[in-house]
C-alpha positions as CSV (number, residue, x, y, z in Angstrom):
1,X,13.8,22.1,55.8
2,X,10.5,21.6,53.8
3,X,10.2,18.7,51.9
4,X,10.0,18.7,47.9
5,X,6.8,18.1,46.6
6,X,5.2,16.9,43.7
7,X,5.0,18.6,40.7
8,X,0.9,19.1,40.3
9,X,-0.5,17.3,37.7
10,X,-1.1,20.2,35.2
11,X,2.7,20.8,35.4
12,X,3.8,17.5,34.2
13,X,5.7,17.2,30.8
14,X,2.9,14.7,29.7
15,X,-0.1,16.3,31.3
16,X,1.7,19.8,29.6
17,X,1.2,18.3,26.0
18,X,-2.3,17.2,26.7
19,X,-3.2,21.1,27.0
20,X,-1.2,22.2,24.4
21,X,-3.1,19.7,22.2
22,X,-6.4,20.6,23.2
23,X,-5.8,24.4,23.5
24,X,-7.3,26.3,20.4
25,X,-5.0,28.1,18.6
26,X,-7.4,31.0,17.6
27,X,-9.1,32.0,14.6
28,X,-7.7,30.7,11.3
29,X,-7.0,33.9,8.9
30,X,-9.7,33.7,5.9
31,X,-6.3,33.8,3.2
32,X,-6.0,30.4,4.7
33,X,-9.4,29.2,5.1
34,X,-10.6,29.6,1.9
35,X,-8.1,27.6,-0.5
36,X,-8.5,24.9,2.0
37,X,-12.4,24.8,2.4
38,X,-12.0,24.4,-2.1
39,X,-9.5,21.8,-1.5
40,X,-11.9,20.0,1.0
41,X,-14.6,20.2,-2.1
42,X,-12.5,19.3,-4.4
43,X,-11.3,16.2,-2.7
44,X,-15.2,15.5,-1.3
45,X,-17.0,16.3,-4.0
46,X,-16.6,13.9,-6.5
47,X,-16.7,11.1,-4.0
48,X,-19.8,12.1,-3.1
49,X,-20.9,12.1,-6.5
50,X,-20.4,8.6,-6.6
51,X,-22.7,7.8,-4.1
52,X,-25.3,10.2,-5.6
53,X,-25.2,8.4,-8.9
54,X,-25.2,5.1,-7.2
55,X,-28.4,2.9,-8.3
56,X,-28.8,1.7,-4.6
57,X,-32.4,0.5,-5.8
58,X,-30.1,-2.2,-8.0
59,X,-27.4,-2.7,-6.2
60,X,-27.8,-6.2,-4.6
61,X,-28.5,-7.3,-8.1
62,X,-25.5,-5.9,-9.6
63,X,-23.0,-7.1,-6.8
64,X,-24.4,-10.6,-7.2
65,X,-24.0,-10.3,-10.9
66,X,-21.8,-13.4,-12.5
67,X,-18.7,-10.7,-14.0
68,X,-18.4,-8.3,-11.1
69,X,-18.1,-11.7,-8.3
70,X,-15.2,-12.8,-10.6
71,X,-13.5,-9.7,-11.3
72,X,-13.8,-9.1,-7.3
73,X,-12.3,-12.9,-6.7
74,X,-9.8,-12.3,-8.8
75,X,-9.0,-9.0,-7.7
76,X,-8.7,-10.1,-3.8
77,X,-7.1,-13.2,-4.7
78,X,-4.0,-11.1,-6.6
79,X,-3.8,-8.5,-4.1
80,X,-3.6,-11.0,-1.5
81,X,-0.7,-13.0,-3.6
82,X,1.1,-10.3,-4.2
83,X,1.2,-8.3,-1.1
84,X,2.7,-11.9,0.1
85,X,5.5,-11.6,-2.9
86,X,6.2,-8.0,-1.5
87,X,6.6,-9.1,2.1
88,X,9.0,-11.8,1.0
89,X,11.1,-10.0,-0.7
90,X,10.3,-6.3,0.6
91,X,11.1,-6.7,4.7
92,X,14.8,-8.4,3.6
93,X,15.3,-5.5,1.6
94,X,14.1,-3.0,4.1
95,X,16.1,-4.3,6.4
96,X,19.0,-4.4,4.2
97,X,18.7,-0.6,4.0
98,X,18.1,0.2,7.4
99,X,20.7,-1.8,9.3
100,X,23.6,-1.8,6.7
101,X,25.8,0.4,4.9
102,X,27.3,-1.0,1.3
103,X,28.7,1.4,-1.5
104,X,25.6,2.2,-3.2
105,X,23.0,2.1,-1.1
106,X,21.0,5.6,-1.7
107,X,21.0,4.3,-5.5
108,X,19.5,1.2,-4.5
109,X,17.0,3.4,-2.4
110,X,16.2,5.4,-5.0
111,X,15.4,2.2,-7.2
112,X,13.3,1.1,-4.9
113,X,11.6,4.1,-4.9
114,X,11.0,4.6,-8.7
115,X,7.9,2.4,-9.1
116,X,6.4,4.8,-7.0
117,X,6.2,8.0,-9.5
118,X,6.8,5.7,-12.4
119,X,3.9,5.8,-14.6
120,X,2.4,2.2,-13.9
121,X,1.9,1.7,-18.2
122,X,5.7,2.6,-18.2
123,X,5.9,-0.6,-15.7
124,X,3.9,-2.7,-17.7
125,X,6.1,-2.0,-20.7
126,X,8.9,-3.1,-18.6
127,X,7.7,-5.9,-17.4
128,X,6.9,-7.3,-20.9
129,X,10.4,-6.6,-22.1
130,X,11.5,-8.9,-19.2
131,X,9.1,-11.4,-18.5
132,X,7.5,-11.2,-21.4
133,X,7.6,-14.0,-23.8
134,X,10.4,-12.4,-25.6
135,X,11.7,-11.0,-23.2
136,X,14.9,-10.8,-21.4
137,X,14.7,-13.3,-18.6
138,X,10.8,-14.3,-20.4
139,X,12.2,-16.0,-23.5
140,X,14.5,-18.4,-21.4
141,X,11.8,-18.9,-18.9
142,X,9.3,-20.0,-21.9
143,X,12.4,-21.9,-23.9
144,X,13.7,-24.1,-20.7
145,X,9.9,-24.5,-18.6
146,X,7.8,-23.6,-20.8
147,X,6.8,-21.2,-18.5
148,X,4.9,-17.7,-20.0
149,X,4.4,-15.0,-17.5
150,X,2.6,-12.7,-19.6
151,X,-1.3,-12.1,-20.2
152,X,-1.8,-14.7,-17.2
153,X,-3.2,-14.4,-13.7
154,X,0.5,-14.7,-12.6
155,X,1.8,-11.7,-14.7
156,X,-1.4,-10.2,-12.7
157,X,0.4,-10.7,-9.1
158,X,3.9,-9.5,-11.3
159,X,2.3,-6.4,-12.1
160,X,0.8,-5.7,-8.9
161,X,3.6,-6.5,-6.9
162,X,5.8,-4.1,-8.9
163,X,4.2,-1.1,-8.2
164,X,3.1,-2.3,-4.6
165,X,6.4,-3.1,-3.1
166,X,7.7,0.4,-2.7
167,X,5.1,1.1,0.3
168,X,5.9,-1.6,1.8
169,X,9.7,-1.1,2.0
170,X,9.6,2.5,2.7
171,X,6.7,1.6,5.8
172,X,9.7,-1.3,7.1
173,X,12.7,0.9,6.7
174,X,11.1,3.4,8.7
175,X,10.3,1.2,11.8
176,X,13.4,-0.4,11.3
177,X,15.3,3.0,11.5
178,X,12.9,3.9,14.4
179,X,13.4,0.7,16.5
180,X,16.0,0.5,19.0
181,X,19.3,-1.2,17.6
182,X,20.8,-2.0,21.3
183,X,18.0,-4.6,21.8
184,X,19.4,-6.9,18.7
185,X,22.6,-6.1,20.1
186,X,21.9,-7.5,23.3
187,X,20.8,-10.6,21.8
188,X,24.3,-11.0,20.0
189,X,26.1,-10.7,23.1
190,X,23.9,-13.7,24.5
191,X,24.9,-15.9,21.4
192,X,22.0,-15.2,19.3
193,X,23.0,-15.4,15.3
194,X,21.9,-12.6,13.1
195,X,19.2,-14.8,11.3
196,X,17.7,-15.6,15.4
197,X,18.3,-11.7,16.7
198,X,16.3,-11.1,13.4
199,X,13.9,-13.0,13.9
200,X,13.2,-13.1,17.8
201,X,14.0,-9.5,18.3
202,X,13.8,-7.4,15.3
203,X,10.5,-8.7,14.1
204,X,8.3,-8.4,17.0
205,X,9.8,-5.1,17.3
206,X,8.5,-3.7,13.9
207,X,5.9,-5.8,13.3
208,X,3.5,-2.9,13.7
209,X,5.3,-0.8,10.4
210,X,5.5,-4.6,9.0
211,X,1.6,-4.5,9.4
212,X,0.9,-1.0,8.3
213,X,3.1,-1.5,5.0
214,X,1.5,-4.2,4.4
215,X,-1.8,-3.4,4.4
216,X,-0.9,-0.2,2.3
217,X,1.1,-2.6,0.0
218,X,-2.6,-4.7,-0.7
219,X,-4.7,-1.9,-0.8
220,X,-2.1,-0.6,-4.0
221,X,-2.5,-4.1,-5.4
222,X,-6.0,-3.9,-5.3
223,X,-6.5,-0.6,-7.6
224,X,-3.6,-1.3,-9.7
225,X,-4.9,-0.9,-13.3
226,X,-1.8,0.6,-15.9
227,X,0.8,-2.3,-15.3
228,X,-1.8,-4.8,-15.1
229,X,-3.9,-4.1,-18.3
230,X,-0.4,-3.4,-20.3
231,X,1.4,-6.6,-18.7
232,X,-1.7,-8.8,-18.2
233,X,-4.1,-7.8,-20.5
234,X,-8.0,-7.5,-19.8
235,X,-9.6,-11.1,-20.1
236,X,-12.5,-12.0,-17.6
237,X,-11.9,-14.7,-15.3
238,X,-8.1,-14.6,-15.8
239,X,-6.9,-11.2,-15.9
240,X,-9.6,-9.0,-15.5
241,X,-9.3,-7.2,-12.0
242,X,-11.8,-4.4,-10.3
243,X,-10.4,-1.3,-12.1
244,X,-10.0,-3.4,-15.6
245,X,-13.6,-4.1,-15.4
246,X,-14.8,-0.6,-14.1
247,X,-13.0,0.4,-17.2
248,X,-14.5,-1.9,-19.3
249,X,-18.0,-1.2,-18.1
250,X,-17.7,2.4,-19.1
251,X,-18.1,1.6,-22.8
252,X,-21.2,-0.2,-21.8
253,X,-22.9,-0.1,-18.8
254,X,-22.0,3.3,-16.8
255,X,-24.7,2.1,-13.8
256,X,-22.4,-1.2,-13.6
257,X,-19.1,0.7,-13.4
258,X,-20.0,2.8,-10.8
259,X,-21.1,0.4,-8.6
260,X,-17.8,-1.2,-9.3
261,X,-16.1,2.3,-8.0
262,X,-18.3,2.6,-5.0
263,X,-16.8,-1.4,-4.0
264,X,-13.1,-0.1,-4.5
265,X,-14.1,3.4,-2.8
266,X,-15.7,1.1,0.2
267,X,-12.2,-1.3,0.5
268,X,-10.2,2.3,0.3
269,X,-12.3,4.0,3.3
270,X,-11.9,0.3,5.4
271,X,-8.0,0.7,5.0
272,X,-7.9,4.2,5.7
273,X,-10.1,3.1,9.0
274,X,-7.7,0.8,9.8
275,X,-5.0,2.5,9.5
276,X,-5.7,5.7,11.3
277,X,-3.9,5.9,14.3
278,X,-0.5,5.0,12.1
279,X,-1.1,6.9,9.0
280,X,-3.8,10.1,9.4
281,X,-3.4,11.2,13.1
282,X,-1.0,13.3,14.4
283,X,1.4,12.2,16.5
């Protein structure tokens, strides 16, 4: 009787997608081509205009200037503060969403959810009828602490971490879903509580999403400008962030708000960099 052999290599189930992936798949009909050749340009283009207009000659000079070093402290300095908030708060959420069922849980989803095609002025408005001093939950903080959220560098990381959070909630819940329940379930049946399966199992299991949402939660942070400039208001040194002062520089000095853009494009192209693999590739 003749013994089995090996599949060859090229008839492998793995080796089988490889040539699927790198087998052409013919010529792309022009109907096709063309609408997305003017969406290319119209994505690429103005980009590139930036960098055209950009006075490279002056540029050392204007990223050392006094205004745009502050506005870029305090703009990595609130990103970073609230992308903590969001983490805090946003992976106990995600998780609430992914491994439990409550009555009303798609609402809640969709809450969570709403920052994200709420226009971010809308946000700010709603943040100052909370938190702001006459607000809802603002008027008690101010009459019991003394405590006033609005128009501060604190109502800056509010704002920010509003619109931010969604990304990284939706980025959780989906390695949460994606992650293999029976491994936290082991852990139970060796005694482990839910607070230790959590956090010895569950979190080194997503802490790739946890990463990826993360980072997509700062970079939102870090160009928020609607909720911000309505919530937080536009004063240099304290509230004044990247995109405030690109819009403020428009008025005056269009060579210093471009140069502004081109930092904010630069930060944008590193996360998309970074994030590659997880975000723009294929799978």
């Amino acid at each position: 009787m003749t013994p089995l052999r090996e599949a060859p290599p090229a008839t492998r189930p793995a080796d089988r997608r490889a040539l699927r992936r790198r087998r052409p798949l013919g010529r792309a009909p022009v109907l096709l081509v063309v609408p997305a050749a003017l969406g290319l340009l119209f994505l690429v283009l103005p980009l590139a205009g930036l960098l055209v207009r950009t006075p490279w000659g002056t540029l050392p000079q204007r990223l050392t200037a006094p205004g745009v070093l502050e506005a870029l402290r305090l703009s990595l300095v609130t990103a970073t503060l609230a992308t903590f908030v969001c983490v805090v708060l946003g992976v106990p959420l995600a998780w609430l969403l992914a491994r439990t069922a409550f009555p009303g849980r798609r609402l809640i989803r969709a809450l969570v959810t709403v920052p994200l095609v709420l226009p971010p002025v809308v946000g700010g408005v709603a943040l100052l009828l909370v938190f702001g001093r006459r607000g809802l939950l603002g008027a008690w903080l101010d009459a019991t602490f003394g405590l006033s959220l609005a128009f501060t560098t604190t109502g800056v990381v509010l704002a920010e971490a509003f619109v931010a959070m969604p990304f990284l909630v939706i980025a959780v819940e989906g390695a949460l879903r994606g992650a293999d329940p029976r491994f936290e379930e082991a852990a139970a049946t060796l005694g482990a509580s839910r607070w230790t399966a959590f956090r010895r199992v569950t979190l080194p299991l997503v802490a790739p999403g946890v990463a990826a949402g993360a980072v997509l939660c700062w970079a939102r942070a870090l160009g928020e400008f609607g909720a911000t400039i309505t919530f937080a208001g536009n004063f240099p040194g304290r509230t004044q962030t990247m995109p405030l002062a690109v819009y403020l520089a428009l008025e005056t000095d269009l060579q210093a708000a471009v140069v502004l853009s081109l930092v904010l494009l630069a930060v944008s192209v590193l996360i998309l960099a970074s994030l590659r693999h997880r975000w723009i590739t294929a799978p």
